[in-house]
C-alpha positions as CSV (number, residue, x, y, z in Angstrom):
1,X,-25.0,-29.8,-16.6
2,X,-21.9,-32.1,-17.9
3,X,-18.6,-31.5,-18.6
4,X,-15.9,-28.8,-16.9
5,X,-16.4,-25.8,-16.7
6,X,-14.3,-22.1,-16.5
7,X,-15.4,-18.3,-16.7
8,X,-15.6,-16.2,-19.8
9,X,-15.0,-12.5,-19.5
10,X,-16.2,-9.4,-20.8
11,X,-19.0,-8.4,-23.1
12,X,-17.6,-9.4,-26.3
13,X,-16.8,-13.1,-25.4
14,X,-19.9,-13.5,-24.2
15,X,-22.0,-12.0,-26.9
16,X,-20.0,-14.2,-29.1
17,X,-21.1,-17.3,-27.4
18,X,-24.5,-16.7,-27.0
19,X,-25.2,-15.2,-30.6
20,X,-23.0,-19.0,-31.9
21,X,-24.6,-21.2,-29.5
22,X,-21.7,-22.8,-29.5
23,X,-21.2,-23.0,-25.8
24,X,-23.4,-24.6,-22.6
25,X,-24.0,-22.0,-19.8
26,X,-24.6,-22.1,-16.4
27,X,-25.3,-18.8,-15.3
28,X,-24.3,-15.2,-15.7
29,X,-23.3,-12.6,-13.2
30,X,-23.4,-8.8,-13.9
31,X,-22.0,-6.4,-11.7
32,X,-24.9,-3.9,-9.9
33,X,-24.8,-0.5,-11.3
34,X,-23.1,-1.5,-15.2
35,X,-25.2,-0.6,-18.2
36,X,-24.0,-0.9,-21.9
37,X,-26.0,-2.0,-24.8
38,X,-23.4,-5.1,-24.8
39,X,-24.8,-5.9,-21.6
40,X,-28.4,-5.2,-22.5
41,X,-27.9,-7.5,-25.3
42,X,-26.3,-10.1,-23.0
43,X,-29.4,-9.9,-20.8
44,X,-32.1,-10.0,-23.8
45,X,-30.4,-13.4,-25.4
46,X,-30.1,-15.3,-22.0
47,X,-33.9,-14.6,-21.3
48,X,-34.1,-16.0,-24.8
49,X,-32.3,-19.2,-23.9
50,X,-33.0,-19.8,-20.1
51,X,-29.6,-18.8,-18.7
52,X,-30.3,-18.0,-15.3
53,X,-28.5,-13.8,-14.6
54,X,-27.4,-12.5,-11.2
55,X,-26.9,-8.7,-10.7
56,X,-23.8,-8.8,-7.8
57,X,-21.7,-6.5,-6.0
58,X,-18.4,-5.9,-8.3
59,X,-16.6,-7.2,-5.7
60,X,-18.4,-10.8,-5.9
61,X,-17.1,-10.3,-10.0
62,X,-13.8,-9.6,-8.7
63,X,-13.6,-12.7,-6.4
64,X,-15.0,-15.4,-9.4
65,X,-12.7,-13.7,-11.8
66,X,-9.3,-14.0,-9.8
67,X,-6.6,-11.6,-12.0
68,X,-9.0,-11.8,-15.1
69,X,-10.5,-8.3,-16.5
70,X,-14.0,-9.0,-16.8
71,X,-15.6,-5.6,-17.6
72,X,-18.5,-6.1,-14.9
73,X,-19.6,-9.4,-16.9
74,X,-18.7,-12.8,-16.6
75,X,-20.5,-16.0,-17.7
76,X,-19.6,-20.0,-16.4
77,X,-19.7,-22.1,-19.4
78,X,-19.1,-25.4,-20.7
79,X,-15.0,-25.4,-21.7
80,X,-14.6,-24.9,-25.7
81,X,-14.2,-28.3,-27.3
82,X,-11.9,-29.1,-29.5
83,X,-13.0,-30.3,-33.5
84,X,-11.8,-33.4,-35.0
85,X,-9.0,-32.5,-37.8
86,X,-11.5,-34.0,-40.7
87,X,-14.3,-31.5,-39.9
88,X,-12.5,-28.7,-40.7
89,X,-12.0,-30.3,-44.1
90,X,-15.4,-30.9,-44.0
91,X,-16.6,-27.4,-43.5
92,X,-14.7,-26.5,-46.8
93,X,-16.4,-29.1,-48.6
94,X,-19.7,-28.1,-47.5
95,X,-18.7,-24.3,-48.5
96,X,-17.4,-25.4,-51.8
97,X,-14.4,-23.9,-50.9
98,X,-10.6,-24.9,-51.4
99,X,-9.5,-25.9,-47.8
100,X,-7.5,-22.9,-45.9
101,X,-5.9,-24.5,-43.1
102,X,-3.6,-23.2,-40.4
103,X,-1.0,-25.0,-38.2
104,X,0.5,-23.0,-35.1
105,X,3.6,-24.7,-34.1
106,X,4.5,-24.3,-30.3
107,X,2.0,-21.1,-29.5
108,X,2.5,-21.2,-25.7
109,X,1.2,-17.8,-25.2
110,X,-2.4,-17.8,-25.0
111,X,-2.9,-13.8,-25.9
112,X,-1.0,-14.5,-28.9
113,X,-3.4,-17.7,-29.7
114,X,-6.3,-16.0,-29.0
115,X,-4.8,-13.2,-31.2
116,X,-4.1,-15.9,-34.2
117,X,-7.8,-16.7,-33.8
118,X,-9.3,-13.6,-34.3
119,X,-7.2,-13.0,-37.4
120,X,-7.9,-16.4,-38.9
121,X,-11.5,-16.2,-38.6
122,X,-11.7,-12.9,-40.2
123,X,-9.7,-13.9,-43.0
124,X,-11.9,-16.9,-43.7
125,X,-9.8,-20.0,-42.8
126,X,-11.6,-23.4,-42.5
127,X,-10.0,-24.5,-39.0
128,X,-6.7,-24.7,-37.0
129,X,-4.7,-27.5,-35.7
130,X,-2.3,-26.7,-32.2
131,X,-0.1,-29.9,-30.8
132,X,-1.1,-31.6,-28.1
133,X,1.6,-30.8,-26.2
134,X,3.9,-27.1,-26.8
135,X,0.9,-25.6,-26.9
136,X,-1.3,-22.9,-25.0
137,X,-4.9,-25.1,-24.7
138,X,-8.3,-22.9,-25.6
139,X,-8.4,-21.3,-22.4
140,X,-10.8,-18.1,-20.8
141,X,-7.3,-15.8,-21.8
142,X,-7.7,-16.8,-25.2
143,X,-10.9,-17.1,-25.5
144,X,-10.9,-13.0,-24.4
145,X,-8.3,-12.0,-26.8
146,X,-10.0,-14.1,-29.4
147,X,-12.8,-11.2,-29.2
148,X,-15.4,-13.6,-29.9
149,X,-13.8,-15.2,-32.6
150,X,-13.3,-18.6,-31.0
151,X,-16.4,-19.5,-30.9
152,X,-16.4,-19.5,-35.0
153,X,-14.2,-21.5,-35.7
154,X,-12.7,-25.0,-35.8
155,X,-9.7,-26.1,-34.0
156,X,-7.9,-29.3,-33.9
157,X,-5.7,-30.7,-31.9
158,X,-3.3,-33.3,-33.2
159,X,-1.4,-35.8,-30.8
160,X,1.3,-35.9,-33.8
161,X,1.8,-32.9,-35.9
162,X,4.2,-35.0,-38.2
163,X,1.1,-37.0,-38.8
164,X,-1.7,-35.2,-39.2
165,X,0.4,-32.9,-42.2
166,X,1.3,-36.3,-44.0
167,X,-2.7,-37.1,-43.7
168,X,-3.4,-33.2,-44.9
169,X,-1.0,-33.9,-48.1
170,X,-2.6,-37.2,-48.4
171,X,-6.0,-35.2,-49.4
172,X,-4.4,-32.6,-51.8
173,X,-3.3,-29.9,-49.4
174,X,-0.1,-28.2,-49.9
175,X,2.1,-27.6,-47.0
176,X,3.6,-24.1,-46.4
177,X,5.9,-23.3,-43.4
178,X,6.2,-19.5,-42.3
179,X,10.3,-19.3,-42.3
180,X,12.7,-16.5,-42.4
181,X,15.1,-18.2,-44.1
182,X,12.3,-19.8,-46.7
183,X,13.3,-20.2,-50.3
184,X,9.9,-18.6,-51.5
185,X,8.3,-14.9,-50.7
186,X,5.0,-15.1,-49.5
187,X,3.3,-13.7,-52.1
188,X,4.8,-16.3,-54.3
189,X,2.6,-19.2,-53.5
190,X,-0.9,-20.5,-54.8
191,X,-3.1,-18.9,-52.6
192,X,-6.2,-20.8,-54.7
193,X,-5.3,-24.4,-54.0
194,X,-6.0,-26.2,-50.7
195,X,-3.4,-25.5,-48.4
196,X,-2.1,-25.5,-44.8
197,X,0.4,-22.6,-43.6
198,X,2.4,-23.6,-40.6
199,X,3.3,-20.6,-38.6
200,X,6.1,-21.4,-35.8
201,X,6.2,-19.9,-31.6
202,X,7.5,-17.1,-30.2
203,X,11.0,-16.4,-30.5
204,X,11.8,-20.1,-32.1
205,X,9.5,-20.3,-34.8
206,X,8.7,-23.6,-36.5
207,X,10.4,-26.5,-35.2
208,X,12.8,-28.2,-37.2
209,X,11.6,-31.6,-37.8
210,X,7.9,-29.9,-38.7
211,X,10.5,-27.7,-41.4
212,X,11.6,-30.1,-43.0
213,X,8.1,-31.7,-43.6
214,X,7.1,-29.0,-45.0
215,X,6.1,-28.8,-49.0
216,X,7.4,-24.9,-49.4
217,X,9.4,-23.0,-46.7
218,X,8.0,-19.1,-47.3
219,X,8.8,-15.9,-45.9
220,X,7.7,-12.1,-45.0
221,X,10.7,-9.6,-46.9
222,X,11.7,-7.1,-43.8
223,X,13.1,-4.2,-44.7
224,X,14.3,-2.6,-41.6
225,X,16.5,-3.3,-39.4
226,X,14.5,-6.5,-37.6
227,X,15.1,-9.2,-38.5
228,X,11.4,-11.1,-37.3
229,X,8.1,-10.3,-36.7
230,X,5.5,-11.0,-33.9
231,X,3.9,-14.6,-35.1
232,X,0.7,-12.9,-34.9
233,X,1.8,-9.8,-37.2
234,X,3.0,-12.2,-39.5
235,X,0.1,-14.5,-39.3
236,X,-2.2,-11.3,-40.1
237,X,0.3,-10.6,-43.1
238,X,0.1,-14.0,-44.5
239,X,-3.3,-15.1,-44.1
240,X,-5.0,-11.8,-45.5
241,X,-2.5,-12.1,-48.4
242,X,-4.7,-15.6,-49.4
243,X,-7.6,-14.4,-48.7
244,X,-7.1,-11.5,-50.8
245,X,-6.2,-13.6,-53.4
246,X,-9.1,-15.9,-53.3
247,X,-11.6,-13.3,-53.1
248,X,-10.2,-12.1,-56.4
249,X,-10.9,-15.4,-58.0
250,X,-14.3,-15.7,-56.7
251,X,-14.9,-12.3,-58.5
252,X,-13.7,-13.1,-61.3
253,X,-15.8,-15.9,-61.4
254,X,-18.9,-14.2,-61.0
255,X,-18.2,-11.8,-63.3
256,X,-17.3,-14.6,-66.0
């Protein structure tokens, strides 16, 4: 085995990895006593691909885990690796898709990552790209809170974020930066074209240099009394707004 290694916990994550392939395992420890057809499931697909399985006390779980939640399962695997920026464009070229691409500025909490995630993939976006630094990294936490979802999906991670969105405009994308003082409502943009939304961190949202680079600066009305929403509320709002949108097209053009 190559490469470093950490723990993913709980059923999900690690039915997620298995069914993808995605990730390089060492072994998986169950807890003695815990059934669930999760865990059944987790059992049939390592026989399938030779991943050694040792039934433990809980309290060996509980020792490997540390402060992690591991629902009575935990696997060692290979660390997720990170996806060059041009594969994600890739993977919308090979789908025949307009690329869907989403920048997170300054995410340093990894539920909240692992949160993003999960939405992204389920609204069909090509890949994401996090700094370098300012950033939570793709770690067990959000690899948990991801549900699974991380381990179908691209993400990138760009020494210069400046950069990589001049090199993104460079092949056709437009630039769209999630801010509450933005000049056009969300539902205002052209969700068919290729595109990256920027969506800023907690409680500071997009830095201002990355503002300024931006193409459009868009934002979600409120109509209450607060005036933001949880990055990973909004992302959900925004993201499911486009993919709405192009689904609509790609009915209409099977109708036509």
């Amino acid at each position: 085995m190559s490469g470093k290694r950490e723990g993913l916990f709980g059923v999900n994550p690690l039915l997620e990895a298995l069914r993808a392939g995605t990730r390089e395992f060492d072994k998986v420890y169950i807890a003695r006593g815990v059934h669930s057809k999760g865990i059944e499931e987790v059992i049939h697909l390592c026989r399938q691909q030779k991943i050694p399985v040792h039934l433990e006390l809980r309290e060996a779980l509980d020792r490997i885990a540390g402060t992690q939640k591991h629902q009575g399962i935990l696997g060692i695997v290979a660390v997720k690796g990170y996806s060059p920026v041009e594969d994600i464009l890739e993977l919308a070229t090979r789908r025949k898709e307009s690329p869907f691409v989403l920048i997170l500025d300054s995410i340093e909490d990894p539920r909240n990552l692992g949160a993003i995630i999960r939405t992204a993939e389920g609204a069909g976006v090509h890949g994401i790209i996090i700094p370098k630094h300012r950033s939570a990294g793709l770690n067990s936490t959000v690899a948990k809170t991801s549900a699974g979802a991380l381990e179908y999906i691209k993400v990138a991670r760009a020494t210069n974020l400046l950069q990589t969105m001049e090199w993104l405009r460079k092949q056709g994308l437009w630039i769209y930066g999630l801010d509450m003082g933005g000049e056009t409502e969300y539902t205002d943009i052209s969700c068919e074209a290729p595109l990256a939304i920027i969506m800023g961190g907690e409680g500071r949202g997009i830095r201002e240099s990355i503002r300024k680079a931006c193409d459009v600066r868009v934002r979600i009305p409120l109509f209450g009394r607060v005036s933001s929403l949880n990055v990973s509320v909004a992302s959900g709002i925004i993201l499911f707004e486009i993919a709405t949108h192009r689904l609509k097209r790609l009915k209409k053009i099977d109708k036509a």
